[in-house]
Backbone as numpy.savetxt, mean C-alpha at the origin, in Angstrom:
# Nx Ny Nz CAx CAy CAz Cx Cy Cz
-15.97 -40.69 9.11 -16.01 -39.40 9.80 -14.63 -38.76 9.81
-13.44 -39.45 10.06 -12.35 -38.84 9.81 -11.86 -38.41 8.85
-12.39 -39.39 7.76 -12.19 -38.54 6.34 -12.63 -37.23 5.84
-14.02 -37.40 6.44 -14.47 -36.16 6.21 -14.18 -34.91 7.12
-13.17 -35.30 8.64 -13.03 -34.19 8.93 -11.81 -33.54 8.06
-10.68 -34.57 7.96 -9.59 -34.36 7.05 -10.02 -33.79 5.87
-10.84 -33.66 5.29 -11.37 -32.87 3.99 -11.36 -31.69 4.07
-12.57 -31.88 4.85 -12.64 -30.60 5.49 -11.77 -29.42 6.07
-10.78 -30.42 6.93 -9.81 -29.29 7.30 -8.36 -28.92 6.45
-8.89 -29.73 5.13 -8.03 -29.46 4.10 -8.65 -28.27 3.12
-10.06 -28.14 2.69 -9.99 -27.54 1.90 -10.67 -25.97 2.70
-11.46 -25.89 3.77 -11.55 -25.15 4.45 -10.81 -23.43 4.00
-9.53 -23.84 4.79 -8.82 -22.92 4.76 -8.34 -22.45 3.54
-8.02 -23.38 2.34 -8.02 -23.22 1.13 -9.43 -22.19 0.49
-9.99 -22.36 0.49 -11.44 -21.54 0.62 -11.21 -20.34 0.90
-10.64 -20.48 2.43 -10.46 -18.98 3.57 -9.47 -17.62 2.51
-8.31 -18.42 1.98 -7.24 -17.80 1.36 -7.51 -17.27 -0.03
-8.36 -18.17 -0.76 -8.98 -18.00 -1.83 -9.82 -16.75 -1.51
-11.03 -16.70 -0.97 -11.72 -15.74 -0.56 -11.32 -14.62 -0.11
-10.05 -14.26 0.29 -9.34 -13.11 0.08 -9.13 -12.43 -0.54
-8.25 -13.55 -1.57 -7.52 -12.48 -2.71 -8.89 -12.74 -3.67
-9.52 -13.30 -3.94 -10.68 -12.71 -5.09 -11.54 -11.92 -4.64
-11.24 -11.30 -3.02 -12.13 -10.50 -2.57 -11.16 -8.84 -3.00
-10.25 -9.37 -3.00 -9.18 -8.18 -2.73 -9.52 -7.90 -4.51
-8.85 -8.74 -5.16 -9.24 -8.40 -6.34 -10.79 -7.55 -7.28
-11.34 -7.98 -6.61 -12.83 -7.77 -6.97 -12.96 -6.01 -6.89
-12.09 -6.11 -5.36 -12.32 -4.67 -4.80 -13.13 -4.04 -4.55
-14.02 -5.34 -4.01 -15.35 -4.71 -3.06 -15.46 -4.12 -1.52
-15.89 -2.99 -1.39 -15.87 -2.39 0.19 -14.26 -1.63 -0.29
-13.21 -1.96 -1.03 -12.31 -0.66 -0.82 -12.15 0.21 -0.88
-11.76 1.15 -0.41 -10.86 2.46 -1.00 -9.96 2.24 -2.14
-10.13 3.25 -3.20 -9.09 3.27 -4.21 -7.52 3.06 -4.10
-7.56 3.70 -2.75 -6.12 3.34 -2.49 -5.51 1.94 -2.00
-6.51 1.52 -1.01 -6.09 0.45 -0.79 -6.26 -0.87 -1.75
-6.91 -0.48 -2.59 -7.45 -1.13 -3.94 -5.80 -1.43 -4.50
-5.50 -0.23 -4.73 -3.60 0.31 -5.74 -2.91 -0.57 -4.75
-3.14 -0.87 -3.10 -2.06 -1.52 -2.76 -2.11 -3.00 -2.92
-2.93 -3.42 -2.68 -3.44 -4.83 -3.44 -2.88 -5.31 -4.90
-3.09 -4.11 -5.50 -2.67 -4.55 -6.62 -1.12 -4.47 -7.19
-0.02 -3.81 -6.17 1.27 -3.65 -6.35 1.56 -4.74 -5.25
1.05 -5.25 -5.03 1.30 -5.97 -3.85 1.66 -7.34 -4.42
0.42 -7.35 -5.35 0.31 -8.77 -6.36 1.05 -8.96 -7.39
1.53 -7.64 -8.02 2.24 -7.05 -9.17 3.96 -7.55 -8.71
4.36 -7.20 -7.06 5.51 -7.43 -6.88 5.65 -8.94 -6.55
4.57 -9.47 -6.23 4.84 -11.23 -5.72 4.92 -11.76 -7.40
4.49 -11.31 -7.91 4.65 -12.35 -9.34 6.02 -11.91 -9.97
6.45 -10.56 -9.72 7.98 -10.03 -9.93 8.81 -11.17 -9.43
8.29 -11.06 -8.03 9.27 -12.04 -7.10 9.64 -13.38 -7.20
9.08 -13.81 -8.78 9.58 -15.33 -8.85 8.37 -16.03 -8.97
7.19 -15.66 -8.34 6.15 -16.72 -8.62 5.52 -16.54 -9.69
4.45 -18.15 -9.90 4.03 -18.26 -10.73 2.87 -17.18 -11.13
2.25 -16.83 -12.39 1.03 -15.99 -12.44 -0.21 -16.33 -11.00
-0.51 -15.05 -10.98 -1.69 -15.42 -10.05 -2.92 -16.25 -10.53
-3.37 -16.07 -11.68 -4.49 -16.72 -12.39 -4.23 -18.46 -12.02
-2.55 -18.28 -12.29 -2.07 -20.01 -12.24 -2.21 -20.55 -10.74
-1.80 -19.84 -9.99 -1.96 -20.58 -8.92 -3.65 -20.36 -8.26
-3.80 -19.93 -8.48 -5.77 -19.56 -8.10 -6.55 -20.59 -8.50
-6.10 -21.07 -9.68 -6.62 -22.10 -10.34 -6.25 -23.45 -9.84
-4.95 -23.94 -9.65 -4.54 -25.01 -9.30 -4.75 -25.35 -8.00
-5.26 -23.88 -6.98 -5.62 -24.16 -5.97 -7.18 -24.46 -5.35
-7.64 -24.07 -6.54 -9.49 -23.89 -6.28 -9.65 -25.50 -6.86
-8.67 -25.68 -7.68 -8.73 -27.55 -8.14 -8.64 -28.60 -7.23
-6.91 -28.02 -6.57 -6.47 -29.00 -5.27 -7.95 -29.09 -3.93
-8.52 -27.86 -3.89 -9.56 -28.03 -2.98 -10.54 -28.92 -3.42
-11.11 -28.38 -5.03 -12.35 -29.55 -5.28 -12.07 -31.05 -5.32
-10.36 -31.63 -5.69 -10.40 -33.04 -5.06 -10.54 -33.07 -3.80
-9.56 -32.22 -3.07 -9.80 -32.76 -1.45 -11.42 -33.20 -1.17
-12.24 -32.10 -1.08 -13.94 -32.67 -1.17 -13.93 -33.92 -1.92
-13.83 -34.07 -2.89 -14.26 -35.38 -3.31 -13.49 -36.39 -3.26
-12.53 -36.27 -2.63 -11.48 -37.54 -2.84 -12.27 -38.04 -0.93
-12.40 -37.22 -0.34 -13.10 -37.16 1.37 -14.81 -37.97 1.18
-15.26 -37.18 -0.11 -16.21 -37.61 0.02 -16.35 -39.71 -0.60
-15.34 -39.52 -1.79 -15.75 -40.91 -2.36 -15.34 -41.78 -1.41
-14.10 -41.70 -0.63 -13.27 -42.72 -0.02 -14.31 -42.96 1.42
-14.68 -41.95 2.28 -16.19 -42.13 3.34 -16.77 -43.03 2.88
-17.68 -42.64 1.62 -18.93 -43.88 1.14 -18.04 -45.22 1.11
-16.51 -45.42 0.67 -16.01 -47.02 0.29 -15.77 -46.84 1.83
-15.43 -46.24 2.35 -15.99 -47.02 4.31 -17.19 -47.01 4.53
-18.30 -46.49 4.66 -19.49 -46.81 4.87 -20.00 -47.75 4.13
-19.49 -48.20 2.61 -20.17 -49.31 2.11 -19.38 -50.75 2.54
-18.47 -50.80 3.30 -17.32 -51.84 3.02 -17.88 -52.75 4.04
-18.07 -54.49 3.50 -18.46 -55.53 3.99 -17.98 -55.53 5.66
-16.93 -55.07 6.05 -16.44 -55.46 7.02 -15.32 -54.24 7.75
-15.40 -54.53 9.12 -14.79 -53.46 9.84 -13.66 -53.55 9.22
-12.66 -54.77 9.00 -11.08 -54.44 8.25 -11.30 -54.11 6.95
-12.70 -54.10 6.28 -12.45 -53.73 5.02 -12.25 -52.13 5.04
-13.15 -51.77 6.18 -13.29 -50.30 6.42 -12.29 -49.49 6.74
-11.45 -50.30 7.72 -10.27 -49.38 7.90 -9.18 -49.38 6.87
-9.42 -50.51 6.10 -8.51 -50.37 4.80 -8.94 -49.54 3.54
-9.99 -49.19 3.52 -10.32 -48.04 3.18 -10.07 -47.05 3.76
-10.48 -46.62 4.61 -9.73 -45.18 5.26 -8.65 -45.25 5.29
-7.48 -46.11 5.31 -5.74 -45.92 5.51 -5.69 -45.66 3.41
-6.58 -46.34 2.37 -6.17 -45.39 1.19 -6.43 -44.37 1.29
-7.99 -44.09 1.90 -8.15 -42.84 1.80 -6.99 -41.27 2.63
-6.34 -42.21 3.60 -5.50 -40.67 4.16 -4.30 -40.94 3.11
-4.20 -41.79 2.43 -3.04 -41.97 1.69 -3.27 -40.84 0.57
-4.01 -41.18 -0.11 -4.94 -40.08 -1.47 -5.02 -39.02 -0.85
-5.25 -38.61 0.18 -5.44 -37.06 0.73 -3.56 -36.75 0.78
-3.07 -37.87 1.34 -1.62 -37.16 1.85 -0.95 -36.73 0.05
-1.35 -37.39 -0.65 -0.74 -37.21 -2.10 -1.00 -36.31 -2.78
-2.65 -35.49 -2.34 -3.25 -34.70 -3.22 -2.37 -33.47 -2.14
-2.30 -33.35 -0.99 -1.60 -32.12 -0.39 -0.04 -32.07 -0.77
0.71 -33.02 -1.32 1.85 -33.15 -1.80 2.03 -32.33 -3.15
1.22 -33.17 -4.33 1.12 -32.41 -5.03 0.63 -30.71 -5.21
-0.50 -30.33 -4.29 -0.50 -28.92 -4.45 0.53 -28.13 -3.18
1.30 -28.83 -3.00 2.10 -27.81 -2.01 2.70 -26.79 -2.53
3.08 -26.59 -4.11 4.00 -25.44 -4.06 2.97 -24.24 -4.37
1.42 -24.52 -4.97 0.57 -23.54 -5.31 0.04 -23.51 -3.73
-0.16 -24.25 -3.41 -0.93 -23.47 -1.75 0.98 -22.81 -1.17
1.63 -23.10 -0.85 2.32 -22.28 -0.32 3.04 -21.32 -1.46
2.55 -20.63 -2.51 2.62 -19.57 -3.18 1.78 -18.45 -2.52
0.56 -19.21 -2.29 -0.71 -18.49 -1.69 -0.44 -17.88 -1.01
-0.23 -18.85 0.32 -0.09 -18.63 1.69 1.14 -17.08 1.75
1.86 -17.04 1.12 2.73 -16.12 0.71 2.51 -15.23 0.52
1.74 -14.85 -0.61 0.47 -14.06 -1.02 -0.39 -13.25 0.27
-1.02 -14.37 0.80 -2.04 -13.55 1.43 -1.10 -13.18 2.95
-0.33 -13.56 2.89 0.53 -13.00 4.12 0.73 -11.90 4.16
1.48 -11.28 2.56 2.03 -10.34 2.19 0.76 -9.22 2.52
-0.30 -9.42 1.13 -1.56 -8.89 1.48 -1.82 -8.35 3.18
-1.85 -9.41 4.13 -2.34 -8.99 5.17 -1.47 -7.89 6.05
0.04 -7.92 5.39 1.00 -6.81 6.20 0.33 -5.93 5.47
-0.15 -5.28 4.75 -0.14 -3.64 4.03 -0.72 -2.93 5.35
0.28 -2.29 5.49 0.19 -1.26 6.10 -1.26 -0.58 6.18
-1.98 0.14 7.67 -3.20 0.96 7.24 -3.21 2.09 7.07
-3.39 2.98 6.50 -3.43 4.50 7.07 -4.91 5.06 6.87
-4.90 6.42 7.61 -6.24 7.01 7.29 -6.17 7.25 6.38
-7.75 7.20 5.69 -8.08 7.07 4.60 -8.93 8.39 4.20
-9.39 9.20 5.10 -10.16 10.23 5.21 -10.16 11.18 6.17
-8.21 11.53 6.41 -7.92 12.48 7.22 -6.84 13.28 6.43
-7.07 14.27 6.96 -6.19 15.27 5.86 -4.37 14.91 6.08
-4.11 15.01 5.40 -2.76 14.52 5.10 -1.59 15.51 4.21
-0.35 15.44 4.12 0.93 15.49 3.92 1.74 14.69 3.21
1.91 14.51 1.61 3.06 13.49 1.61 4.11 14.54 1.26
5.76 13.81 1.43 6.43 14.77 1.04 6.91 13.60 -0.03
7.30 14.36 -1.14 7.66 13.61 -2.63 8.85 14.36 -3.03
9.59 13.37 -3.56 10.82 13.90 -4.22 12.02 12.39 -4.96
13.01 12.78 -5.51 13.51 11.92 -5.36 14.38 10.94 -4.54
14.89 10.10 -4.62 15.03 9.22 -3.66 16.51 10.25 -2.58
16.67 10.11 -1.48 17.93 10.52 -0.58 17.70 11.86 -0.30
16.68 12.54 -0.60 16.71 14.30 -0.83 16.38 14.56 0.62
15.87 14.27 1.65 16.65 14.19 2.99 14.64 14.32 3.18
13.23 13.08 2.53 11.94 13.75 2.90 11.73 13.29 4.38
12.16 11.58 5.41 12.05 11.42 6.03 12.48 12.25 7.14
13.53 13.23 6.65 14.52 13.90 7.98 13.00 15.20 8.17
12.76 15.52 7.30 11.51 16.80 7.78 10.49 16.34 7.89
9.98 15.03 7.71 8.83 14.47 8.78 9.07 14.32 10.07
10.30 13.90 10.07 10.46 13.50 11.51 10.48 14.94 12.59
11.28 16.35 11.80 11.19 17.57 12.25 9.89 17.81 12.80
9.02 17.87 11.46 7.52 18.75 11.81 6.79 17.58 12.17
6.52 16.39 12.45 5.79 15.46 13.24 5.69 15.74 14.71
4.42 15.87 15.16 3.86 16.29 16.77 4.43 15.59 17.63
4.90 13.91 17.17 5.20 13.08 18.29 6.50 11.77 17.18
6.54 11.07 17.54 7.33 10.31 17.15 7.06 9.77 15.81
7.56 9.81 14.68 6.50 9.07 13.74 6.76 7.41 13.50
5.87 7.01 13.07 6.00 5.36 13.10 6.94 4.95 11.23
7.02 3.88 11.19 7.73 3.17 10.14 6.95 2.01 9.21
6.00 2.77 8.54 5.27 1.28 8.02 6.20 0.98 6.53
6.31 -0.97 6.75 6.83 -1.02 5.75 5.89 -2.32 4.88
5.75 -2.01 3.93 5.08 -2.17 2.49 5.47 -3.79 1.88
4.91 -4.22 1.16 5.68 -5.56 0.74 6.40 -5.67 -0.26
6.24 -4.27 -0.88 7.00 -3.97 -2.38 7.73 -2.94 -1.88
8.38 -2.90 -0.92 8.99 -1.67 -0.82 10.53 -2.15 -0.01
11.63 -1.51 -0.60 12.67 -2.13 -0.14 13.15 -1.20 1.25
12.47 -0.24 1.73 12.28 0.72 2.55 11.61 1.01 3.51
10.99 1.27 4.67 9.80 1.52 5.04 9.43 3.32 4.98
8.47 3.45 4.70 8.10 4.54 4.65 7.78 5.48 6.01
7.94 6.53 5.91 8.31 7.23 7.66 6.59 7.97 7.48
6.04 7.66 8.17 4.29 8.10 9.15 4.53 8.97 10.09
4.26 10.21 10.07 4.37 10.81 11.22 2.82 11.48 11.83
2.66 12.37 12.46 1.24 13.03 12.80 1.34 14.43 13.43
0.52 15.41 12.49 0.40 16.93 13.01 -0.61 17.09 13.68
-0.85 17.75 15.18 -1.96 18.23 15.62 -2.22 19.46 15.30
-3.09 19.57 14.47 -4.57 20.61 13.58 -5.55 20.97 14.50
-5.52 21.73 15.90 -6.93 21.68 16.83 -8.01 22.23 15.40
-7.86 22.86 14.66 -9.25 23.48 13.98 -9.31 22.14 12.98
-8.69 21.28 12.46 -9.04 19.70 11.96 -9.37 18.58 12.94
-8.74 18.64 13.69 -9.36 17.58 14.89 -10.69 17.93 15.58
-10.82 19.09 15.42 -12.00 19.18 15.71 -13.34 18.88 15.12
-13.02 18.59 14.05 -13.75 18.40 12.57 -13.41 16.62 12.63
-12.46 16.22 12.24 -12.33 14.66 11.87 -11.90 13.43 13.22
-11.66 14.78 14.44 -11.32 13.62 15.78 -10.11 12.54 15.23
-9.15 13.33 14.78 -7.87 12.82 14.26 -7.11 13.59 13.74
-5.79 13.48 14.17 -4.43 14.19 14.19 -4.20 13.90 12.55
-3.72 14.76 11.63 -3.55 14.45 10.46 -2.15 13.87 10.38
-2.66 13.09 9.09 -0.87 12.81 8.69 -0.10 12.94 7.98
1.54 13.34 8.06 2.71 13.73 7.44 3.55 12.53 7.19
3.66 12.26 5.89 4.39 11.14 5.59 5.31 11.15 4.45
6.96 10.84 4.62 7.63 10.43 3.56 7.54 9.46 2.45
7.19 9.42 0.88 6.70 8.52 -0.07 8.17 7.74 -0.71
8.11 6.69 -1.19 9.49 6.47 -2.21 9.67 7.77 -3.00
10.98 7.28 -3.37 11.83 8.31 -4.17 11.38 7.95 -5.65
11.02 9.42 -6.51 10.57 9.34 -7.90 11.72 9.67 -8.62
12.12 8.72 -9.76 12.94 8.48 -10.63 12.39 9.29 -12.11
13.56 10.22 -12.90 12.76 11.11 -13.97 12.89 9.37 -15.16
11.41 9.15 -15.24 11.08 8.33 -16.35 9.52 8.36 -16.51
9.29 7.90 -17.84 7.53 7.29 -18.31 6.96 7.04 -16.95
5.47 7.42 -16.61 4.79 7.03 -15.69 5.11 5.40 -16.29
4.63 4.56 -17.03 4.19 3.42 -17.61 5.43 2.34 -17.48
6.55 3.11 -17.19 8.43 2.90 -16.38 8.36 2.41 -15.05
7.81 3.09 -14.43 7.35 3.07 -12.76 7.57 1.87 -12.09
8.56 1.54 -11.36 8.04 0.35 -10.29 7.26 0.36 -9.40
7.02 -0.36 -8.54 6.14 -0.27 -7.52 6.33 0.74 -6.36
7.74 0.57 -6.26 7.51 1.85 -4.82 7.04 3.37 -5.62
7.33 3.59 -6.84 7.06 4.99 -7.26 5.16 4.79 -7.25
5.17 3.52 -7.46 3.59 3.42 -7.75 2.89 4.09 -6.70
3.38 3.64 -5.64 2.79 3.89 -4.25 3.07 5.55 -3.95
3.91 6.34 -4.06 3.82 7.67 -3.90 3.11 8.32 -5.15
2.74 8.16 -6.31 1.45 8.29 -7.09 -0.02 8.23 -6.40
0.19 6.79 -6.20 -1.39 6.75 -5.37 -1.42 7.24 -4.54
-0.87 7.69 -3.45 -1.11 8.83 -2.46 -1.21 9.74 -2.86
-0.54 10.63 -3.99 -1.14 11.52 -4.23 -2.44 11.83 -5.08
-3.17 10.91 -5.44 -4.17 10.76 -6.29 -5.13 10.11 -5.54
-5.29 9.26 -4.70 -6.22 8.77 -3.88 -6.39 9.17 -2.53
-5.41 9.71 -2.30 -5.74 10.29 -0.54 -6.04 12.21 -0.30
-6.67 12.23 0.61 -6.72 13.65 0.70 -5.61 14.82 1.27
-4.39 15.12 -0.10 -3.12 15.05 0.51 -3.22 16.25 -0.33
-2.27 17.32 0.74 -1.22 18.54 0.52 0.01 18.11 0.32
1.19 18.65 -0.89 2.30 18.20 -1.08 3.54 18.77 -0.95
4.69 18.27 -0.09 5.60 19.23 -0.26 6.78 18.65 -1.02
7.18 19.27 -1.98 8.38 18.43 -3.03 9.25 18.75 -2.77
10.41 17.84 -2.42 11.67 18.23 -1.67 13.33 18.36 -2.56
13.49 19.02 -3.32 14.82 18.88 -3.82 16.29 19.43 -2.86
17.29 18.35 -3.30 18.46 18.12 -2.72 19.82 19.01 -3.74
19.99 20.04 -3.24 21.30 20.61 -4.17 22.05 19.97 -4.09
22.65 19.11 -3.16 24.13 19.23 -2.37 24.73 18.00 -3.61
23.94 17.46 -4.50 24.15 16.57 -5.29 24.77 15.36 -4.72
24.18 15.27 -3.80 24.50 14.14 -2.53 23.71 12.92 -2.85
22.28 13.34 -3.40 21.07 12.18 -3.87 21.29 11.00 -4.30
21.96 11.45 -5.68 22.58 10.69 -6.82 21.57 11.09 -7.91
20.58 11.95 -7.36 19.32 12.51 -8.93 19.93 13.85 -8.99
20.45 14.17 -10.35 21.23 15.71 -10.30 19.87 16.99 -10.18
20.30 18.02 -10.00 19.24 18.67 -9.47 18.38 19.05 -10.82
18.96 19.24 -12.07 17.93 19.68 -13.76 16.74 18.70 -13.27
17.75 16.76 -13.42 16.34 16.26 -13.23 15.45 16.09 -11.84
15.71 16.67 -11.14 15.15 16.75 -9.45 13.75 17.87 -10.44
14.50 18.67 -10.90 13.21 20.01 -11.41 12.16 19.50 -12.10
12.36 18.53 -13.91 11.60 17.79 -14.28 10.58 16.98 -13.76
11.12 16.28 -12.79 10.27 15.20 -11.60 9.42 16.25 -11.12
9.54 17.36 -10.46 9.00 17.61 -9.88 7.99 18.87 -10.66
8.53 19.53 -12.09 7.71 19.95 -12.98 6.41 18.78 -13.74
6.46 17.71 -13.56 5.54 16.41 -14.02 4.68 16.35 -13.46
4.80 16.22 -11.90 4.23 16.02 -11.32 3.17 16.91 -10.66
3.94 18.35 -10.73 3.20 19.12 -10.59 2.24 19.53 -11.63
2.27 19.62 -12.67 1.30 19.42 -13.74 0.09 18.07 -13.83
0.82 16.95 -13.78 -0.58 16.16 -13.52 -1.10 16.02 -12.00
-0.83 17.02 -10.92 -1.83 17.37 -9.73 -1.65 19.00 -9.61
-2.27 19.90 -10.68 -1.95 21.45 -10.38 -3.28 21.98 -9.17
-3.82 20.80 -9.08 -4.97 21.52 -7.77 -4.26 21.27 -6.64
-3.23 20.26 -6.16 -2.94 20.01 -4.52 -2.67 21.45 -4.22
-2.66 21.62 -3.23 -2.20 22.10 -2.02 -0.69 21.97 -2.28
0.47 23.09 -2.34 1.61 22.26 -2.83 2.89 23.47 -2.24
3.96 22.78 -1.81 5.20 23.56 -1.82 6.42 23.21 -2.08
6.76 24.11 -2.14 8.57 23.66 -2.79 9.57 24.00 -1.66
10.61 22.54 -1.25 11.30 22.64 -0.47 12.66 22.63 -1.23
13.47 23.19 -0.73 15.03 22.90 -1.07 15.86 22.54 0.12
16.39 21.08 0.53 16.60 20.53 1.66 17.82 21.01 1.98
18.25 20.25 3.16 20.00 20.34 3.56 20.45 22.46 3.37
19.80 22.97 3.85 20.26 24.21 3.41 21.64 24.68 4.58
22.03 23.52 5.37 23.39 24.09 5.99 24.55 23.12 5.17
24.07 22.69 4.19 25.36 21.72 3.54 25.55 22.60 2.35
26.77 22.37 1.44 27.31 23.38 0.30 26.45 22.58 -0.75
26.10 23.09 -1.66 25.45 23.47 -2.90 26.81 22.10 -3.81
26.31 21.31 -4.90 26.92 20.52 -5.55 26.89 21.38 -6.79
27.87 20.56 -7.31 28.30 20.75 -8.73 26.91 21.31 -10.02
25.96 20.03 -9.57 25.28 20.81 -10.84 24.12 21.46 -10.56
24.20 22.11 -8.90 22.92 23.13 -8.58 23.28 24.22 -9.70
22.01 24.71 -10.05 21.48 26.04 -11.01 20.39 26.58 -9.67
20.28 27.60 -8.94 19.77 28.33 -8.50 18.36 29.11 -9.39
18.53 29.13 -10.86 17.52 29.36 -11.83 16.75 28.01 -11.47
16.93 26.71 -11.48 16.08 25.98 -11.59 15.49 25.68 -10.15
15.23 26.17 -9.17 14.62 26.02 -7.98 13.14 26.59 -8.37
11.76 26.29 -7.96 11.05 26.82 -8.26 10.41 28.01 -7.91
9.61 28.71 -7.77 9.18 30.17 -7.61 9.45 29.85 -6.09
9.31 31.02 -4.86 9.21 30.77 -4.03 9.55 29.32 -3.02
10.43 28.84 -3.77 10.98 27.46 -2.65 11.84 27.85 -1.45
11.41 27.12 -0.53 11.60 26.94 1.11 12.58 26.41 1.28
13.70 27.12 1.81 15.51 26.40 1.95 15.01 25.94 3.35
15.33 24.81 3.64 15.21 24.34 4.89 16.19 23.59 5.58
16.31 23.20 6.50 17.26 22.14 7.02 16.96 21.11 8.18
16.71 20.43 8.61 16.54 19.17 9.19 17.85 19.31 10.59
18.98 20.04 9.95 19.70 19.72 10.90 19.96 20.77 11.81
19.82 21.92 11.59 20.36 23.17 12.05 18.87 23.79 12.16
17.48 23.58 11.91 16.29 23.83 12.02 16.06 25.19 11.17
16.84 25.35 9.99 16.53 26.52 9.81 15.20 26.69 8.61
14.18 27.44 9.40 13.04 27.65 8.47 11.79 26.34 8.59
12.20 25.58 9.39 11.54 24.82 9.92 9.86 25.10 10.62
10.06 26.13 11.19 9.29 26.69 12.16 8.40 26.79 10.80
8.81 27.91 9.92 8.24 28.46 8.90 7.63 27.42 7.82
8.15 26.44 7.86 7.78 25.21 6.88 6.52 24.77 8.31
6.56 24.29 9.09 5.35 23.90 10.07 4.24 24.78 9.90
3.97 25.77 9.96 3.42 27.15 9.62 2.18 26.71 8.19
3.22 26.55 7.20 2.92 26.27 5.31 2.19 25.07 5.91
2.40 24.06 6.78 1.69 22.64 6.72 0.26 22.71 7.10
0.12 23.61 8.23 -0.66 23.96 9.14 -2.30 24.49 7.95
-1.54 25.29 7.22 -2.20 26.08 6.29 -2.67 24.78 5.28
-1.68 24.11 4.62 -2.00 23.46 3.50 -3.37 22.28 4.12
-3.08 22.11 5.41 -3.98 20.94 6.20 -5.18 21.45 6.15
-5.43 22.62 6.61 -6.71 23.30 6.25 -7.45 23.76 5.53
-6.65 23.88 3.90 -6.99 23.77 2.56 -7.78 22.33 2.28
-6.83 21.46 2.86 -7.31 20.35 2.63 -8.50 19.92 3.24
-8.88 19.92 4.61 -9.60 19.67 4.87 -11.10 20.33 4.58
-11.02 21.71 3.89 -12.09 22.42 3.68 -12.56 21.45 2.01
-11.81 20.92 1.69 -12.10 20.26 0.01 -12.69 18.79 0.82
-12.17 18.40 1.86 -12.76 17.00 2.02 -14.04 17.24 2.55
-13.97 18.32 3.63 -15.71 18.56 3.99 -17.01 18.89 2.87
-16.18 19.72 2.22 -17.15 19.77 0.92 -17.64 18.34 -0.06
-16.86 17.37 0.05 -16.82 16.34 -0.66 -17.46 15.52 -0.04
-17.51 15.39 1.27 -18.35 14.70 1.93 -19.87 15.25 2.27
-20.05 16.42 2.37 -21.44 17.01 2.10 -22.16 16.91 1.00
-21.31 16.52 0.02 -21.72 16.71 -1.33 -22.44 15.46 -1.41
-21.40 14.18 -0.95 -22.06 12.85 -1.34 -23.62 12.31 0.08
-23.24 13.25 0.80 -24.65 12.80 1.83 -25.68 13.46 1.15
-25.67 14.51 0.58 -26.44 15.61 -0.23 -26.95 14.46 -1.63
-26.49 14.07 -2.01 -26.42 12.75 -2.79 -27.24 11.89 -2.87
-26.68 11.17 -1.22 -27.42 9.93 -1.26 -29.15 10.31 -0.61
-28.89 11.38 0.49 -30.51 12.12 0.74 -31.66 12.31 -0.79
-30.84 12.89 -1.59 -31.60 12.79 -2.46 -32.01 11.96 -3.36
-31.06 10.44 -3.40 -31.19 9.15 -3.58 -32.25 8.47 -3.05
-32.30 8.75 -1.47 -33.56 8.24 -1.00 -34.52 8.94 -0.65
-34.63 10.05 -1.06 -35.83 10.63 -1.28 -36.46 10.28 -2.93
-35.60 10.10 -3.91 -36.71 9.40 -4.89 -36.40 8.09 -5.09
């Protein structure tokens, strides 16, 4: 009986951890997005030094099927054994063989355990409330104007691939809250670097998938003051890319820091049509940028209501034939 609880409470949890990540993987019941974080999630733990995931998945779904049977054979040589000392000398190999088989898989179960740790921090966000990211490259000041136009304090979720945490804030929309019974959200993304999508590390990954999987208005933030360290030509590129592979968002152009002096290689030609000088520190145009959010939130949310009528419209007619 002890063997078999020791089995048991060996491979159990092994099971539990397993059943995660091939659940995560599978990507059943997710959202697309949270699907993308799963998968940069896994993308950065194997960066991080460990072994392939396939490898340790395997060595661990193994280490479990001895535990069962090493629990199960060594039980029967106590239940069959002539004599009570034969029996307990069976069970003292048998915790011996268990203590050896958890020896040997210790570095793939605690790869795991690592793993699904990581997994379990990802951050949540709404998934079906109208939203805000602001995108740009890295230092261009996007956290300082969330924190401006955010209703209340914004929070700090940080990511497992992310050497940063990303700044969450929340706008109250009464004509969206009234509709989704939730404050929308305004959030700063990593900083995009001018290279190949197919270049991308993970934190750029993650301000991609927000803009492609969530129901988001965008505001792109360039930095003159050449303070960034991204000169402003390629601040324009980044943000000419991007705007081309999403020309439907909801979208505006910020030009940050507008009480600091202008750097060396601002061009005033390359700002885009109508961009919003703003400042974070001196509030100027702020008001007027809250205003643009207000608007873009309600763009947005008129595309998500439609999208969601569409698919009940859908499935009604699914079960009607």
């Amino acid at each position: 009986v002890r063997l078999q609880a020791l089995s048991a409470g060996m491979s159990r949890p092994l099971k539990d951890m397993l059943d995660v990540v091939e659940r995560l993987q599978a990507g059943r019941r997710l959202h697309p997005f949270e699907q993308r974080l799963c998968e940069l999630t896994i993308t950065a733990y194997e960066k991080g030094g460990a072994p392939p995931l396939p490898r340790v998945l395997g060595e661990v779904k193994e280490l479990r099927k001895e535990c069962i049977e090493c629990g199960k054979r060594w039980a029967a040589e106590c239940k069959s054994a002539p004599s009570a000392r034969a029996a307990d000398e069976a069970q003292k190999l048998g915790f011996e063989d268990m203590a050896l088989l958890a020896d040997e898989g210790r570095d793939a179960v605690g790869h795991l355990v690592e793993l699904v740790k990581n997994l379990r921090q990802v951050p949540v966000v709404q998934l079906l409330v109208p939203s805000v990211v602001l995108v740009g490259a890295p230092n261009v000041g996007k956290s300082s104007i969330v924190k401006r136009i955010s209703s209340g304090e914004p929070e700090v979720n940080n990511y497992p691939f992310t050497t940063r945490g990303v700044t969450v804030g929340h706008v109250h929309n009464p004509d969206v809250f009234a509709v989704f019974g939730k404050d929308c959200q305004v959030m700063d993304t990593p900083g995009m670097l001018e290279r190949a999508d197919d270049e991308r590390n993970e934190m750029e990954e993650l301000t991609v998938a927000s803009m492609l999987y969530l129901p988001t208005a965008v505001i792109f933030v360039m930095d003159p003051t050449g303070m960034s360290g991204t000169p402003f030509p390629a601040q324009r590129r980044i943000r000419d890319a991007l705007r081309e592979r999403f020309p439907r968002r909801p979208w505006v152009d910020v030009v940050s820091k507008a009480d600091a002096e202008r750097g060396a290689d601002y061009d005033a030609e390359l700002e885009p049509a109508g961009a919003l000088h703003v400042s974070a520190e001196d509030s100027t145009n702020m008001d007027t940028l809250t205003g643009r959010v207000h608007e873009m939130l309600g763009e947005v949310a008129t595309v998500l209501q439609q999208r969601v009528a569409k698919v009940q419209e859908e499935g009604a007619a699914g079960g009607e034939a």
